[in-house]
DOLUMVEX-377790 format. One record per atom (N, C-alpha, C): residue number from 1; residue in three letters; x, y, z; atom name. Coordinates in nm, 3 decimals, decimal comma. Last residue first. Example, Ala and Ser with C-alpha at 12.3 -4.5 7.8 and 13.67 -1.06 7.14 Angstrom:
% DOLUMVEX-377790
- nr  rest  c1  c2  c3  atom
- 2  SER  1,285  -0,225  0,708  N
- 2  SER  1,367  -0,106  0,714  CA
- 2  SER  1,290  0,003  0,787  C
- 1  ALA  1,319  -0,569  0,780  N
- 1  ALA  1,230  -0,450  0,780  CA
- 1  ALA  1,320  -0,330  0,780  C
This chain:
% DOLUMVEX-377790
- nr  rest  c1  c2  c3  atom
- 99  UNK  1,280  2,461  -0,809  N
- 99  UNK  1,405  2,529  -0,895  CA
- 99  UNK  1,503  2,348  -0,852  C
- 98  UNK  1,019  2,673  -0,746  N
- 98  UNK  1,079  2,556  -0,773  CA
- 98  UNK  1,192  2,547  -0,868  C
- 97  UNK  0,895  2,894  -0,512  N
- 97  UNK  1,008  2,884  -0,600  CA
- 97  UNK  1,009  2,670  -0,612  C
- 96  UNK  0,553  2,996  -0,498  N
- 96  UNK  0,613  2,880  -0,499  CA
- 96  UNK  0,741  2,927  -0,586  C
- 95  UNK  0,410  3,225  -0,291  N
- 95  UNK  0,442  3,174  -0,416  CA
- 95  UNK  0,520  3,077  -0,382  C
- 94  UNK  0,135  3,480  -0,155  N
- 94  UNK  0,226  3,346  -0,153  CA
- 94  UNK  0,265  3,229  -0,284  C
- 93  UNK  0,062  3,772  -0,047  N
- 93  UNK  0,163  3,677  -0,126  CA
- 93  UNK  0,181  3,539  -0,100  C
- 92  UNK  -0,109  4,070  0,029  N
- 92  UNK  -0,040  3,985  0,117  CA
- 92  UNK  -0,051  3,820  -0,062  C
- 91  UNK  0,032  4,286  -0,271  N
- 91  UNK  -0,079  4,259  -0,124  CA
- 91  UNK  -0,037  4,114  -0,088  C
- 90  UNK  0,249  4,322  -0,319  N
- 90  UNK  0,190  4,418  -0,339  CA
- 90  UNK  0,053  4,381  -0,284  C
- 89  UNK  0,592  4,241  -0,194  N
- 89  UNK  0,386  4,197  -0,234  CA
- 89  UNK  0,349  4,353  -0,256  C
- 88  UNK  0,858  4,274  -0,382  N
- 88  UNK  0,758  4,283  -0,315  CA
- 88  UNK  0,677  4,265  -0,351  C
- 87  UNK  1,197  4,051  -0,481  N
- 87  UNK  1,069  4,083  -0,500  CA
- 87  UNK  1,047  4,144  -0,348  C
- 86  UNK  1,467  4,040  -0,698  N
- 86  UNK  1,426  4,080  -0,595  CA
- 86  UNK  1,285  4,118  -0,570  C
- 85  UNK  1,799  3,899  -0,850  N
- 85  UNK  1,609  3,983  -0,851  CA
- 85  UNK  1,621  3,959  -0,694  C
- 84  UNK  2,079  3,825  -1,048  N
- 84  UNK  2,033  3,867  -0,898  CA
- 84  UNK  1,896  3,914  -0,964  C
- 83  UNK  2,121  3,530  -1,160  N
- 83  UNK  2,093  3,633  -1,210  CA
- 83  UNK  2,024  3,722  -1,061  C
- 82  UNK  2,188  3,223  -1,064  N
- 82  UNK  2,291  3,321  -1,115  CA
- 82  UNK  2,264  3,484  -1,137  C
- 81  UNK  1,941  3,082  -1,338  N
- 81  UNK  2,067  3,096  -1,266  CA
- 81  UNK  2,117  3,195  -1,227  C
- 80  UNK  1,664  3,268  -1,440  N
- 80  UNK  1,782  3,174  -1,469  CA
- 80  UNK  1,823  3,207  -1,358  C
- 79  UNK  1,311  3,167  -1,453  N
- 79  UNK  1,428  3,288  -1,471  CA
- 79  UNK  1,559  3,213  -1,400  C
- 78  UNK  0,948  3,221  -1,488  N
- 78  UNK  1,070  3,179  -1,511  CA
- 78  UNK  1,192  3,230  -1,503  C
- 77  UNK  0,665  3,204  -1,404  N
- 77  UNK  0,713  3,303  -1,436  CA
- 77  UNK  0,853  3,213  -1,405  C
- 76  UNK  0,279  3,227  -1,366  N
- 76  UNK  0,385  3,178  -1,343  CA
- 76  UNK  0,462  3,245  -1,429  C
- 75  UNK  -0,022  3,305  -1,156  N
- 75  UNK  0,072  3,301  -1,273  CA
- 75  UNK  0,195  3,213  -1,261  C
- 74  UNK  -0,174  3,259  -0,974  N
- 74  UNK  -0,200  3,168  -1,065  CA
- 74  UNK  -0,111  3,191  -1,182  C
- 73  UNK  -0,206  3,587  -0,878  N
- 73  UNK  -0,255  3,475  -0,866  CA
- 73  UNK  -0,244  3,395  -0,999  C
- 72  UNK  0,044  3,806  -1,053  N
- 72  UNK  -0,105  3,789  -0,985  CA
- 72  UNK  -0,075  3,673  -0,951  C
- 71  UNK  0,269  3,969  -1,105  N
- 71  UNK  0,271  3,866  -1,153  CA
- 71  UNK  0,139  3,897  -1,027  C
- 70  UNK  0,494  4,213  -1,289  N
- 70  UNK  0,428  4,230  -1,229  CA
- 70  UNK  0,329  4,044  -1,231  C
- 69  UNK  0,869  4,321  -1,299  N
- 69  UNK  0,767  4,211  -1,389  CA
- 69  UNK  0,607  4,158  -1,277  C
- 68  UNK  1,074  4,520  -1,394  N
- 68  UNK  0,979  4,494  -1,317  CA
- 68  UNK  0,877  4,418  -1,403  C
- 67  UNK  1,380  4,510  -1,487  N
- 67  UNK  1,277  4,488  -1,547  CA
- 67  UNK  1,213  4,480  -1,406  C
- 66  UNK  1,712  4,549  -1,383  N
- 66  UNK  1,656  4,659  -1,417  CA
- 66  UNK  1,502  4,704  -1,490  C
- 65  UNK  1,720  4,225  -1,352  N
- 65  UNK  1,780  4,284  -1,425  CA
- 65  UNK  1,702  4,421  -1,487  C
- 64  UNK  1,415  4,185  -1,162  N
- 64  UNK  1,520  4,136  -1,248  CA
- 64  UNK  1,581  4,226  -1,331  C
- 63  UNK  1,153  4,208  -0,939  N
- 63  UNK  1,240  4,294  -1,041  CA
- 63  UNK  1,369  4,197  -1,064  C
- 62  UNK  0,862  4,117  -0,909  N
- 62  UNK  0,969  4,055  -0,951  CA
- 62  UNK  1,010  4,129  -1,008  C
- 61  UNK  0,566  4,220  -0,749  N
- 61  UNK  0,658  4,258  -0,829  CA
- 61  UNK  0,768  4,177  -0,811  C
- 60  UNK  0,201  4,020  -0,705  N
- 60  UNK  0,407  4,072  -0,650  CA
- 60  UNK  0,450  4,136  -0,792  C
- 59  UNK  -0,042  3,943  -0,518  N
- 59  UNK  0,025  3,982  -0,633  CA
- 59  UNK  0,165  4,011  -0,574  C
- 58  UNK  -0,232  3,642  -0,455  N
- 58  UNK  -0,200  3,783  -0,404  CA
- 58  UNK  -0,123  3,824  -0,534  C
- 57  UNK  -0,158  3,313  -0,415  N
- 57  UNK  -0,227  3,386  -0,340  CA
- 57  UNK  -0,167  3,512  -0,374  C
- 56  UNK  0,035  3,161  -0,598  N
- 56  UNK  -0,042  3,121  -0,532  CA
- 56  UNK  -0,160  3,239  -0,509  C
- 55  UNK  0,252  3,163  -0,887  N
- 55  UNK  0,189  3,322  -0,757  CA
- 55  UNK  0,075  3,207  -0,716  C
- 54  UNK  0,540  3,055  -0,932  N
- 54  UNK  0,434  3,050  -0,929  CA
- 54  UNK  0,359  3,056  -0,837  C
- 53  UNK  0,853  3,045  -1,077  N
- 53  UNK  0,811  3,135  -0,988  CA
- 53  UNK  0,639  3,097  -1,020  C
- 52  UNK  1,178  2,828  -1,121  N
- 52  UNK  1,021  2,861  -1,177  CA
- 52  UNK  0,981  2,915  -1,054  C
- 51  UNK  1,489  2,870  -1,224  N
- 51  UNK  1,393  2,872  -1,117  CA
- 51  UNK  1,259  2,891  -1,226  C
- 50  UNK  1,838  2,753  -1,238  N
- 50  UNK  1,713  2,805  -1,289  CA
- 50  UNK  1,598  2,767  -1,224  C
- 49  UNK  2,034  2,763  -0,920  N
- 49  UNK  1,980  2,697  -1,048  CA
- 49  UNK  1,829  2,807  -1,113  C
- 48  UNK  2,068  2,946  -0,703  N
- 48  UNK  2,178  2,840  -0,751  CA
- 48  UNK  2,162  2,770  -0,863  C
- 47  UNK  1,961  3,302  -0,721  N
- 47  UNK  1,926  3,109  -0,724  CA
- 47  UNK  2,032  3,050  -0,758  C
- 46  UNK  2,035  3,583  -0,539  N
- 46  UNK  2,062  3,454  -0,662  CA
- 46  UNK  2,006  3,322  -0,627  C
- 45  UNK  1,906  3,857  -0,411  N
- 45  UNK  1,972  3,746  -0,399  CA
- 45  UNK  2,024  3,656  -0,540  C
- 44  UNK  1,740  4,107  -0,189  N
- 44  UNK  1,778  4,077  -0,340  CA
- 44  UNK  1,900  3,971  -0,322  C
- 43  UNK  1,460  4,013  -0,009  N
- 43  UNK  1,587  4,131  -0,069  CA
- 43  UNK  1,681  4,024  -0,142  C
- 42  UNK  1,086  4,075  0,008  N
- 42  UNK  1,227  3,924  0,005  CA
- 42  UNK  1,355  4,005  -0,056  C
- 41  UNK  0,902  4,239  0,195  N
- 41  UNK  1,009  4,256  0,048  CA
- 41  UNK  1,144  4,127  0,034  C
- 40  UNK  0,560  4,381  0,220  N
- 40  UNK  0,716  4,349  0,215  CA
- 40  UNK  0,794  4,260  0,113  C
- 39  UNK  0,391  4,473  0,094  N
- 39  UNK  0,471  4,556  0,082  CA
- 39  UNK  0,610  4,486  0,173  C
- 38  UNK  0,189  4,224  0,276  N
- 38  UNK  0,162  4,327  0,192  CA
- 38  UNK  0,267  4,430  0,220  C
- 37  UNK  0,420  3,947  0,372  N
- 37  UNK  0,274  4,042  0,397  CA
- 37  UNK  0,297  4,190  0,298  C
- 36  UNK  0,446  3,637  0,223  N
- 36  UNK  0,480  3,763  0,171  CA
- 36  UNK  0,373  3,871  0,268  C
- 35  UNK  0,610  3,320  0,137  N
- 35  UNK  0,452  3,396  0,235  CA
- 35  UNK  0,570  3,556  0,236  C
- 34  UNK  0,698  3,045  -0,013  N
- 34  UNK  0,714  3,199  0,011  CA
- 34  UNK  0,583  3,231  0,057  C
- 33  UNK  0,896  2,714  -0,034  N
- 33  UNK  0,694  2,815  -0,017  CA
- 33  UNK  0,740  2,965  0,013  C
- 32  UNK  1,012  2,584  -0,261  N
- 32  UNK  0,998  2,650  -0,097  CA
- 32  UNK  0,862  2,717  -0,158  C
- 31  UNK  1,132  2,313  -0,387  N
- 31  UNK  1,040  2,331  -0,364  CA
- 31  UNK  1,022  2,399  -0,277  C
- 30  UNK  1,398  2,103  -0,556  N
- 30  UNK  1,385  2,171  -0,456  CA
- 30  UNK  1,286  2,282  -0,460  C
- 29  UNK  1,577  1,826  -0,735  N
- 29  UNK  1,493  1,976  -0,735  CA
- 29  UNK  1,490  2,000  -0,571  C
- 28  UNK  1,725  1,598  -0,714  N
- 28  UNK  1,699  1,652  -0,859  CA
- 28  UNK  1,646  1,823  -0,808  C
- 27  UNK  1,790  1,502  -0,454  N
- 27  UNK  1,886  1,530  -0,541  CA
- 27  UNK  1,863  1,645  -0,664  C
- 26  UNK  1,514  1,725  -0,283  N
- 26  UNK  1,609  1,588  -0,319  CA
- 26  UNK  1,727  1,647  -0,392  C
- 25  UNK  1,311  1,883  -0,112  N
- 25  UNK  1,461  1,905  -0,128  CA
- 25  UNK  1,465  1,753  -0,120  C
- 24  UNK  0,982  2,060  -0,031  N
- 24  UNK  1,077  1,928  -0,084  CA
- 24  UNK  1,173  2,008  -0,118  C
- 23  UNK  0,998  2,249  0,129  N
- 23  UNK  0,849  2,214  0,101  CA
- 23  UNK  0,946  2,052  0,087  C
- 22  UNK  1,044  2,475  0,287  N
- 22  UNK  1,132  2,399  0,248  CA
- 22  UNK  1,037  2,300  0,254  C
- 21  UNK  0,928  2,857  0,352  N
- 21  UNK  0,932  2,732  0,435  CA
- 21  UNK  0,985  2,637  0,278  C
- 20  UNK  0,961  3,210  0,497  N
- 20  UNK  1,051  3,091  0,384  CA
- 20  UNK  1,013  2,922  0,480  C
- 19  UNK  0,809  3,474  0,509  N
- 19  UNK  0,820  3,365  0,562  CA
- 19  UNK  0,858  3,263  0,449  C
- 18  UNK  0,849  3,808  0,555  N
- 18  UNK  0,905  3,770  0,463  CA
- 18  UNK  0,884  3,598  0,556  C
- 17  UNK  0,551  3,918  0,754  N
- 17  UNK  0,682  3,984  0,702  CA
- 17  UNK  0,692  3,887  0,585  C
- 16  UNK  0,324  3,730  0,760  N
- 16  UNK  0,397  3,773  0,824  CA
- 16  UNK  0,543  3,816  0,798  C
- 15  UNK  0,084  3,568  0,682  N
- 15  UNK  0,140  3,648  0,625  CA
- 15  UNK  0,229  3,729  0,754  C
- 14  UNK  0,173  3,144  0,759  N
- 14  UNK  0,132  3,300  0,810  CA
- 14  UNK  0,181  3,418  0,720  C
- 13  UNK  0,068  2,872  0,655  N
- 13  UNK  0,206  3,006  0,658  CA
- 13  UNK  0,145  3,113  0,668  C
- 12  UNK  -0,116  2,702  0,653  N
- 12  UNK  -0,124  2,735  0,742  CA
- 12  UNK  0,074  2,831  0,770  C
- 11  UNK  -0,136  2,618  0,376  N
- 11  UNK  -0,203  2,673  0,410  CA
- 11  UNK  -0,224  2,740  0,527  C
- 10  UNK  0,121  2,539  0,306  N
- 10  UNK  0,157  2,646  0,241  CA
- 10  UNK  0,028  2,716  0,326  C
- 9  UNK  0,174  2,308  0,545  N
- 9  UNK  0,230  2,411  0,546  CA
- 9  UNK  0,207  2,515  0,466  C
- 8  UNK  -0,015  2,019  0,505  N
- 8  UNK  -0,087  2,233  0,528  CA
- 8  UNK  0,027  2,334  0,585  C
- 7  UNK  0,076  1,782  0,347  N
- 7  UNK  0,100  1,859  0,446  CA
- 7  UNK  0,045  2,008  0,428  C
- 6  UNK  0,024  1,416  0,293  N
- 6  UNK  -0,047  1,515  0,342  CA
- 6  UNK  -0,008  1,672  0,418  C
- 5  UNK  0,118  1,146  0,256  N
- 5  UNK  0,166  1,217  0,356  CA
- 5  UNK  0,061  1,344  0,293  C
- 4  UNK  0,075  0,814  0,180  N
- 4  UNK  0,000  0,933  0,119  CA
- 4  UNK  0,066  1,048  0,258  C
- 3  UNK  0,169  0,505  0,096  N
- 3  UNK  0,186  0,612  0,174  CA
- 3  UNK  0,154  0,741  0,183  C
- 2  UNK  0,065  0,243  -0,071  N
- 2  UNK  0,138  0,356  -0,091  CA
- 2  UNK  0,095  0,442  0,016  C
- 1  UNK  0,084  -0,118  0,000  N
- 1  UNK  0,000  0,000  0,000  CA
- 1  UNK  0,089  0,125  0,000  C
């Protein structure tokens, strides 16, 4: 019989400032949850690998390379290695880095 685990971390992440939770991490990938309260601001960094960005809850700005890239609910949004960005909510946030 297969093992079904079940977890309400993205639903029970609080909007509260900048919250980073570590959903999955194997060899191949790696899965965090982002919680965002309105106007705050995850500061500016690099991914170790190419990343996929997908808006759960709320809206954000993703600035990249001197571009502001405005992203809602249910979007998604791509972007390389290596390349410094930096996001705010623009109301309370929650997205998925998979990378």
């Amino acid at each position: 019989m297969y093992m079904i685990d079940i977890d309400n971390t993205i639903a029970q992440q609080p909007y509260d400032g900048l919250q980073v939770e570590q959903l999955v991490k194997n060899e191949t990938m790696e899965i965090l949850s982002i919680s965002l309260a309105k106007d705050a601001i995850f500061p500016s960094h690099t991914s170790p690998k190419d990343a996929h960005l997908v808006v759960l809850e709320g809206s954000i700005e993703f600035h990249i390379e001197n571009q502001i890239v405005n992203l809602g609910s249910q979007q998604h949004f791509s972007f390389s290695k290596k390349v410094e960005h930096w996001v705010r909510a623009l109301t309370n946030a929650k997205f998925l880095i998979i990378r």
